[in-house]
N, C-alpha and C positions, 0 to 999 in steps of 0.2 A: 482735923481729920487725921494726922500724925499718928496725935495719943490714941485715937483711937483703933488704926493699926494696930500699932505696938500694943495695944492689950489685947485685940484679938490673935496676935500671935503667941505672945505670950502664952493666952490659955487654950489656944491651940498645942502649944507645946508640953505645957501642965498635966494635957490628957492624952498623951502619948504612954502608954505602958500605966496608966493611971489601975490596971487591974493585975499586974505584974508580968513578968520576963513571957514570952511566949510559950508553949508546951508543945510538942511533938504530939499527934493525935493516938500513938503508942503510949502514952504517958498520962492523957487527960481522964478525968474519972469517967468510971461505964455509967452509960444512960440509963441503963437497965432497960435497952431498945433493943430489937433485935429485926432485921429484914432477912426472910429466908425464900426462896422461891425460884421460881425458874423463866427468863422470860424468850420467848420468842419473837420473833419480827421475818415479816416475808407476807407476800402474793402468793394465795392459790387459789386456785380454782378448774373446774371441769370444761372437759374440751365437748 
């Protein structure tokens, strides 16, 4: 049961940053998505 720990941490650790250093989402490439719109929230209604 040991070994088999230690290799699941192991490659728990292996797949840390396994896609590189992290990005600031100012930095990450554009989607070419865009959300524009206007949203409300609220109760109405007539008396």
């Amino acid at each position: 049961m040991k070994p088999l720990f230690t290799l699941a941490t192991l490659a728990l650790l292996a797949g840390c940053g396994a896609d590189g250093p992290p990005v600031a989402p100012s930095q990450a490439a554009a989607t070419g998505l865009a959300a524009t719109g206007q949203v409300q929230v609220g109760v109405t209604g007539g008396n």
